[in-house]
Residue, then its C-alpha position, 0 to 999 in steps of 0.5 A: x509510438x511512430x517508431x513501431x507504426x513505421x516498422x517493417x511487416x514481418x519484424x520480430x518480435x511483433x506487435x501484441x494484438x489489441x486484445x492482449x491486456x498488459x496492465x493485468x499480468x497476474x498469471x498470464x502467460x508471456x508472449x513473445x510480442x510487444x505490449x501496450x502500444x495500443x493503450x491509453x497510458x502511451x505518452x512519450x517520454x519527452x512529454x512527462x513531466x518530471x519527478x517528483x512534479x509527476x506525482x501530481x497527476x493533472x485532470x487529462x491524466x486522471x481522466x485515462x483512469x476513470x478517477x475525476x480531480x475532485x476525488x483524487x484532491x480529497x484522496x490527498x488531502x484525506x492521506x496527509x491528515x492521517x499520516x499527521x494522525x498515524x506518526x503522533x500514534x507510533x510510540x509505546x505509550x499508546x500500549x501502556x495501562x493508560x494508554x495516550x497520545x504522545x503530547x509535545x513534552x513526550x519526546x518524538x519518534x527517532x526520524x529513521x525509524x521507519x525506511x521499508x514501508x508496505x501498503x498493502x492496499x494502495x490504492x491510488x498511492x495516496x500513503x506513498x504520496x503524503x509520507x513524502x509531503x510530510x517529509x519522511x525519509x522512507x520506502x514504499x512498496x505499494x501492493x494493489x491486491x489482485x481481488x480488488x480492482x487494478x490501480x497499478x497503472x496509476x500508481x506506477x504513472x505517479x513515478x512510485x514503485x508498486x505491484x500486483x499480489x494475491x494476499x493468499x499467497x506469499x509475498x516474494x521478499x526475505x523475511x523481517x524486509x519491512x519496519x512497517x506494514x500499513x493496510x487500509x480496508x484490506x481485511x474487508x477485501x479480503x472478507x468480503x471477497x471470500x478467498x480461499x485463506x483465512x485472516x490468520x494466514x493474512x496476519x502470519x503472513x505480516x509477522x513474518x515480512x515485519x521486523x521485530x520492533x516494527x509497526x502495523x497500522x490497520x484502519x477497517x470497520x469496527x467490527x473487523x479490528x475487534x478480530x484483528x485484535x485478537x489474532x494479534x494478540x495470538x502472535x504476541x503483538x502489542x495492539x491497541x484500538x484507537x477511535x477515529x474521530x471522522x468516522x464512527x464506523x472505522x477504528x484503527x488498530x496500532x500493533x508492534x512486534x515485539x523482541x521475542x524474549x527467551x523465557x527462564x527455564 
């Protein structure tokens, strides 16, 4: 910071002004000038911590992002209890005619079988945060969806990797890139908010990011995972929908992607 207060009037590039906003870039135009001087987030290199301690973030960092240490703890300890939940859940029996936990005689996921993680609705990287604590040797993109409000910054600060993106719009990676997809409270945002696409472009968006034999987790209300069940059943998904103890309101939807079989002539 002192280095760009001493410069020389008249350098090039120069500095952006106050108004310019550089922690919401979606569809701006560059500048040829310097950005985020003026913002809070401005912490000399020097003075963060290191990774992975830097995932924690104290209360004076939380305090820049309007988030109170009190909600943040219960966002962890919320995050680690579900993903404890989510990895009992990923195995076929759940899809059988008598669908079931997996117990501790079944035997357990293989411990590679997810690398490439998608949270479409991050958040505050509370999914990143706890697959991490459980030990899980996994990627994560991180997804703030452009009609909610902007946790990126946050997300970014806890050292995990993230972006900006308008679900309505594809998502710039190859096809098949991610053995799991994780949305939580997705299709309310994107229902409530009433974008110009519809859940179906959504879902077919989601086939083709997912690899065949790849997971999809949703957790919304009751009423949206009866919909999204059926839009997965359209592309062939094997779904099925678990109740949620905690919360009578929420179901969660378990989909898999299944190999495409060549149907006898």
């Amino acid at each position: 910071m002192c280095f760009y207060i001493s410069r020389n009037s008249g350098s090039k590039p120069s500095l952006c002004s106050k108004a310019h906003d550089v922690e919401t870039p979606y569809y701006r135009p560059l500048q040829s000038c310097i950005g985020g001087t003026q913002s809070r987030r401005w912490i000399p290199i020097e003075k963060r911590p290191t990774w992975p301690s830097r995932s924690k973030l104290n209360s004076d960092e939380l305090a820049i992002y309007g988030v109170s240490p009190e909600d943040f703890a219960e966002d962890t300890q919320n995050w680690n209890s579900a993903v404890r939940n989510y990895w009992s859940l990923l195995s076929p029996l759940i899809f059988s005619d008598h669908p079931k936990r997996p117990g501790d005689e079944d035997p357990s996921p293989p411990y590679n079988m997810l690398r490439n993680v998608l949270d479409m609705n991050a958040r505050f990287g509370g999914f990143n945060s706890a697959l991490l604590e459980a030990g899980k040797s996994v990627w994560v993109m991180n997804v703030v969806p452009t009609s909610g409000p902007n946790s990126l910054p946050l997300i970014l600060d806890r050292g995990f990797v993230g972006v900006l993106h308008d679900w309505c719009e594809a998502f710039p990676t190859y096809p098949r890139t991610y053995d799991m997809v994780h949305a939580e409270g997705l299709l309310s945002l994107v229902t409530v908010q009433q974008r110009r696409c519809t859940l179906l472009d959504l879902f077919s968006e989601i086939d083709r990011l997912l690899r065949p034999e790849g997971w999809v987790i949703f957790r919304d209300s009751a009423s949206l995972i009866e919909i999204a069940r059926a839009l997965a059943t359209r592309l062939k998904w094997d779904a099925r929908v678990v109740e949620i103890e905690s919360n009578s309101n929420e179901r969660l939807l378990i989909c898999q992607k299944p190999f495409f079989k060549k149907q006898p002539n």
